[in-house]
N, C-alpha and C positions, 0 to 999 in steps of 0.2 A: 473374393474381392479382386476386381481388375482395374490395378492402377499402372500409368506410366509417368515415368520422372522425364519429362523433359530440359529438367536443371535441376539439379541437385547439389546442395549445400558440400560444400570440400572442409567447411568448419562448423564448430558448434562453439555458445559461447562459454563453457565447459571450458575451451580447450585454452582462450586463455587467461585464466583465473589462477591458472596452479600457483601462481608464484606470488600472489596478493597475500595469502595468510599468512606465512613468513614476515610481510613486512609490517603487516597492520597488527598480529600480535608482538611484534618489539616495539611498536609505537603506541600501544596502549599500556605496556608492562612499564616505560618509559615515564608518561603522563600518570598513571598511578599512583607512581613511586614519588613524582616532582614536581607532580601538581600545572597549577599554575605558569611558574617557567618554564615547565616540557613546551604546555601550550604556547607559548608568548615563540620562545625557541624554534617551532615547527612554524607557526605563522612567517616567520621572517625567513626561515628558508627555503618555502615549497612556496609559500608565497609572495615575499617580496614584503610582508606588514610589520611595519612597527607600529601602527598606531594605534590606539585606545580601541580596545575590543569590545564593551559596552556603549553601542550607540547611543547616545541622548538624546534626548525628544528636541534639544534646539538643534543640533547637528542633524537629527532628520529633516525635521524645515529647512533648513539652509539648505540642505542636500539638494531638495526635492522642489523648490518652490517657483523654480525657474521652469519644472517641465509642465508643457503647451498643454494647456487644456481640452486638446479634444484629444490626448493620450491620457488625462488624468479621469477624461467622460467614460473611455474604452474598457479601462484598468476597472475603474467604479461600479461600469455596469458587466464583465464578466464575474466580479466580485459578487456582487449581486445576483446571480445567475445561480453561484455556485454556493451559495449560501442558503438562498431559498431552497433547490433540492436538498440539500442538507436537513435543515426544517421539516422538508416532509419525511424524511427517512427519519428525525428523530419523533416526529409525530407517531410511526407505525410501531415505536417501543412503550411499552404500557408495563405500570406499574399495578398488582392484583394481589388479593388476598380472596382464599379460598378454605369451606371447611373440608376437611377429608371425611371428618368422623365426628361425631358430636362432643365439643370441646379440646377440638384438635384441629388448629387454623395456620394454615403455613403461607406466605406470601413471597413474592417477590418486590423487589427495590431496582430501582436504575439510576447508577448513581454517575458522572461522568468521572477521572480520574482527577487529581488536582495541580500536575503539572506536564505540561505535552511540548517536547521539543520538536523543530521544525526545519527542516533539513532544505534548502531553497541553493541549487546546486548556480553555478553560473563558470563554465568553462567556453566549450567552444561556442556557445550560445549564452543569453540572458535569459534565464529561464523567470519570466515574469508569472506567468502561468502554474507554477511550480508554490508561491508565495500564498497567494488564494487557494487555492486546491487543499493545502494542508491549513492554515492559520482559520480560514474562516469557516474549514468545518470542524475544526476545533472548538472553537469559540460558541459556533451551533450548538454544538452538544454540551455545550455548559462549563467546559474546561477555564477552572478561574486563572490561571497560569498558561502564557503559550507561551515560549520561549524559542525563538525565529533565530535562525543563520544561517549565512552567505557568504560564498567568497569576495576577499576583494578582488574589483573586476581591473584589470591591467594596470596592478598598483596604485589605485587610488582607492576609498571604499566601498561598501556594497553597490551597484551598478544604481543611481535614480530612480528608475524605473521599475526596479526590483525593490529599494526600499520604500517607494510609493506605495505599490501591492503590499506590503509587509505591514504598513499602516494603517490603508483601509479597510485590509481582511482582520486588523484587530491584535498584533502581535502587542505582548506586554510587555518583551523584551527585547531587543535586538542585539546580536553579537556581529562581528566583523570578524567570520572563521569561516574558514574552507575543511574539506577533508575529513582522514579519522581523527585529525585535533578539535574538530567540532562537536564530532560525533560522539567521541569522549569528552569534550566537556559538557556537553548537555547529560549523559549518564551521570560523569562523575558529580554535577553541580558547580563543576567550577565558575569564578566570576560569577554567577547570583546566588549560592548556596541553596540553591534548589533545584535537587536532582530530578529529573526529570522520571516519570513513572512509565512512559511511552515515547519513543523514536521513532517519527516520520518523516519519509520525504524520497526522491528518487536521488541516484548517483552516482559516481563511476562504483568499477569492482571492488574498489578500497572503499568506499564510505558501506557498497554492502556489505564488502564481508567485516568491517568495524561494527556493524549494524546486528548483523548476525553473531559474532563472538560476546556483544555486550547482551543478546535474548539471553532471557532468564532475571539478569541482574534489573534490566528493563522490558516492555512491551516493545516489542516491535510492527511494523504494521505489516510487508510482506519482504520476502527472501528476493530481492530484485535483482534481476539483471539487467542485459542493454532491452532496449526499446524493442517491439516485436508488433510486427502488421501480418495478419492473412487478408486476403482474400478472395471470396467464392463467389465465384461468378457462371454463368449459362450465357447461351447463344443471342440473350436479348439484352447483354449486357454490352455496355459501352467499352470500347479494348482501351480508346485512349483517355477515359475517365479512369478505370482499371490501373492503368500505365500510373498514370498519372498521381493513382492513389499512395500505389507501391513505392513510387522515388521517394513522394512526399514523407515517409515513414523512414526511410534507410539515411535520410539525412541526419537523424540523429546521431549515427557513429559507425566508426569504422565494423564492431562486432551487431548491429543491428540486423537480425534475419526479417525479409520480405516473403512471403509465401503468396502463390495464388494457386488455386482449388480450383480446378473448371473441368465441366462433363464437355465443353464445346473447341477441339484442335485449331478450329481456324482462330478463335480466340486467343487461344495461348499464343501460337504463333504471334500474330498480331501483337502483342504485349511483348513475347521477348523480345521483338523485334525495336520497339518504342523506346522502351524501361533504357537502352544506354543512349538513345538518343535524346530524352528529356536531362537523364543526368549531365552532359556533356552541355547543354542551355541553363546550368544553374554556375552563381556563382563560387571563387574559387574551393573556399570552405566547404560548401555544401556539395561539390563535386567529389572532392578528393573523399567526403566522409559517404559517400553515395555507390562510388562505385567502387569502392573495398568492399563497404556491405552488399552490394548485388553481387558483387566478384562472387565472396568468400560465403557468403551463406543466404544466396537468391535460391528460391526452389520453383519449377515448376509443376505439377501434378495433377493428370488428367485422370481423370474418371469414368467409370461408362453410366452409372445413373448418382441422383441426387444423394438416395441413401448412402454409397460409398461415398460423396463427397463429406456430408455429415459425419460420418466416420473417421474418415481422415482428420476433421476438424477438430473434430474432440478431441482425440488421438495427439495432437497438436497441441493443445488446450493456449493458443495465442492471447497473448497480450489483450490487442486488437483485433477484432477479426469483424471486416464487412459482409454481408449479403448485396448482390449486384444480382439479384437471380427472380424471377417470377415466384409469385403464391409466397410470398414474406411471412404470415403467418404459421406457414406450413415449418418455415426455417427456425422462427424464432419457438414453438412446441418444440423441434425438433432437437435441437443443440443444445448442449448442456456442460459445456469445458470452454471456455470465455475469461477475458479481463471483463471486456464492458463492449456490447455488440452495440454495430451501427447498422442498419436497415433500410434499406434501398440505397438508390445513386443520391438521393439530394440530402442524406446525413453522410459526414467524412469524417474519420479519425479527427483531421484539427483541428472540429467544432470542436468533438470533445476533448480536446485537450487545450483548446484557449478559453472557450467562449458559453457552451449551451447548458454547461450545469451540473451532468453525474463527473464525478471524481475520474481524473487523468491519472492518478497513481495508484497501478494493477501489479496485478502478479504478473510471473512472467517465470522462463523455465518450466514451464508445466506445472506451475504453482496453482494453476487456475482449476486445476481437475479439483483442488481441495479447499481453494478460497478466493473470495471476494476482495473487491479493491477495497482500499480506503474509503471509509465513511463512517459518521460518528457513534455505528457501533460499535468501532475500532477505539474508540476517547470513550466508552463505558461501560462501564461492568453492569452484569445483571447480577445483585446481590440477594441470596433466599434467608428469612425468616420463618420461624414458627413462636407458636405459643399453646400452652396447652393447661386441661385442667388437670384437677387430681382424678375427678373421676375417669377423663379420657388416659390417664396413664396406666389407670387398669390394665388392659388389654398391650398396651406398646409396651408395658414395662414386663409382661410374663413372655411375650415373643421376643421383646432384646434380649432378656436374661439367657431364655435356651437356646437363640441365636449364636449368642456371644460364646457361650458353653460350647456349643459343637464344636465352635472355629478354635477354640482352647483359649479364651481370651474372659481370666476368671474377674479380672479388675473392673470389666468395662460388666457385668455380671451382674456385680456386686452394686454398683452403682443403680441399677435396675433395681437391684434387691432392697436397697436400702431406704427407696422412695416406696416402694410396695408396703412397707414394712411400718414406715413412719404416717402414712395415709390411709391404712387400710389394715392395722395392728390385729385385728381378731381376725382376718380373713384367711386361708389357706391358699397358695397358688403354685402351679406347678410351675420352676421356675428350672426345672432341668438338670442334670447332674452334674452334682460339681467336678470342676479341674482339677485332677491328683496333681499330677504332673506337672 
């Protein structure tokens, strides 16, 4: 493979995470132990809230009722959007029963979970986008219980806008929390007594790694970090749509990596050349979070044909990752380590992440070599049954029993034996040697 870096990352976001677990396991050992006022305690001083932490259905109207209606049309119909793809994903999960053997029928079941908390982050940004994405394909997949929270946004409550989405994606519950006191009280149950069976939602380093220490005790949906864009591009790609793509993505935060993958030099150039010129045209917030990200972890990487770009890509396994390149089909057979690909110059990342439907919340870190974003097969379990007869136990009950026997497991044997025994009393069957030992 012949690749050259003409920028290469000086950080990864690895580097800085170390000191998050430290602080998000005393703040959940903390909340554990005190319930309630840990919670109450952490709101007021990471975030400035005293106020009532279960929102009410009259306090959201009030909240909400002043905002303009062609932001309530916007909200309704990305809602909309991202609800219907949800639908069809839950459409291609099927419920079956099949017989193996004559009198021997095993099936499966799809059931969704019955309570899904929802993580709807709001720091440098309002992430209205964030609300929909998890609530309403929640709700898709069946989930009777969603339980929504958000920061309060500059010491008043959830940001309007944010608790609009939270309403019309369908939330059941609404809390006024930020952070791991959120994150832990949707595991723990606190304030509704109903702990939550799965945790979703994107967020700094601490809501992940809260996210990730409560796996296990909860579902989680993926192991997330900062925001992550590539993209691959060829000689018939636009540099200042390219450009343009890249800032667009690193405005998320200061640890956000931008990649581009290109077999064509006059391109790259062209783009690095851009990428700090469009930053320096944004405003202040989105500057300062723009070009830290480009700084500290922009990459370039040129290639001599498609196949090594592909490679790389995967290799990569990005968040985001565009195609800007000729023969699109050829890319989308090809790659196979993705968040959620967008395909040609006229789809861009922040369709999908405000507006066009598949799920904004992906894996990231390399997560994506082994999983898929969020969607509501993430809110359901595929549950298997069987049922059988006595005659079909014939035959499974003399292969458990010597099964079981090899492995030295004389209990689970016996169990075999005793239905052989009780069903089929005059019969003889060789049921393997019993377990001295």
């Amino acid at each position: 493979m012949s690749i050259q870096y003409l920028k290469k990352a000086t950080k990864t976001p690895e580097t800085e995470t170390a000191g998050a677990q430290e602080v998000v396991e005393a703040m959940l050992a903390e909340i554990d132990a005190r319930g309630e006022q840990a919670v109450r305690e952490y709101a007021l001083k990471l975030d400035k809230w005293s106020g009532e932490i279960v929102v009410t259905s009259q306090e959201a109207e009030r909240r909400t009722r002043d905002i303009p209606d062609s932001i309530k049309r916007d909200i309704e119909f990305a809602t909309a959007q991202v609800r219907q793809f949800a639908m069809a994903q839950k459409a291609s999960l099927t419920e079956f029963s099949t017989e193996l053997q004559p009198g021997l029928t095993v099936g499966q079941r799809v059931i969704p979970v019955n309570v899904a908390g929802c993580y709807v982050p709001t720091g440098r940004y309002a992430h209205i986008a964030s609300a929909y994405m998890s609530i309403a394909t929640a709700k898709a997949a069946g989930v009777p219980t969603v339980i929504a929270c958000s920061t309060p946004y500059r010491g008043e409550g959830i940001h309007p806008h944010v608790l609009y989405a939270m309403k019309v994606a369908g939330a059941d519950v609404i809390l006024t929390l930020g952070g791991v006191q959120a994150i832990a009280t949707l595991g723990y149950g606190l304030f509704t007594g109903k702990p939550a069976d799965i945790i979703v939602g994107p967020g700094n380093k601490y809501v992940a790694e809260a996210k990730r220490m409560l796996f296990g005790k909860v579902g989680i949906d993926v192991f997330a970090g900062p925001s992550e864009v590539a993209v691959i591009a060829d000689e018939s790609a636009d540099p200042e749509i390219v450009a343009s793509d890249l800032v667009g993505q690193a405005e998320h935060g200061h640890e956000s990596p931008a990649w581009l993958f290109t077999t064509s030099r006059e391109l790259a150039d062209t783009v690095m050349k851009r990428v700090p010129e469009l930053i320096e045209l944004l405003p202040p917030t989105a500057r300062d979070a723009a070009s830290a990200a480009w700084r500290s972890y922009g990459e370039v990487i040129i290639c001599d044909t498609r196949e090594e770009v592909a490679a790389i890509a995967d290799r990569y396994a990005s968040e985001h990752l565009e195609v800007q390149a000729r023969d699109l089909d050829w890319w989308l057979g090809r790659l196979t380590c993705y968040g959620s690909l967008f395909l040609g110059e006229e789809t861009t990342v922040a369709f999908g992440d405000k507006a066009s439907g598949p799920n904004h919340i992906l894996p990231t870190k390399g997560a994506a070599r082994y999983s898929g974003g969020l969607s509501v097969h993430k809110f359901m379990k595929t549950l298997t049954w069987q049922r059988m007869t006595r005659e079909a136990a014939r035959q499974v009950g003399q292969v458990t029993a010597r099964i079981s026997r090899l492995e030295g497991m004389e209990a689970h044997a016996r169990t075999a034996d005793d239905r052989l025994r009780k069903y089929f009393p005059e019969e003889p069957f060789d049921k393997g040697e019993p377990v001295r030992a």
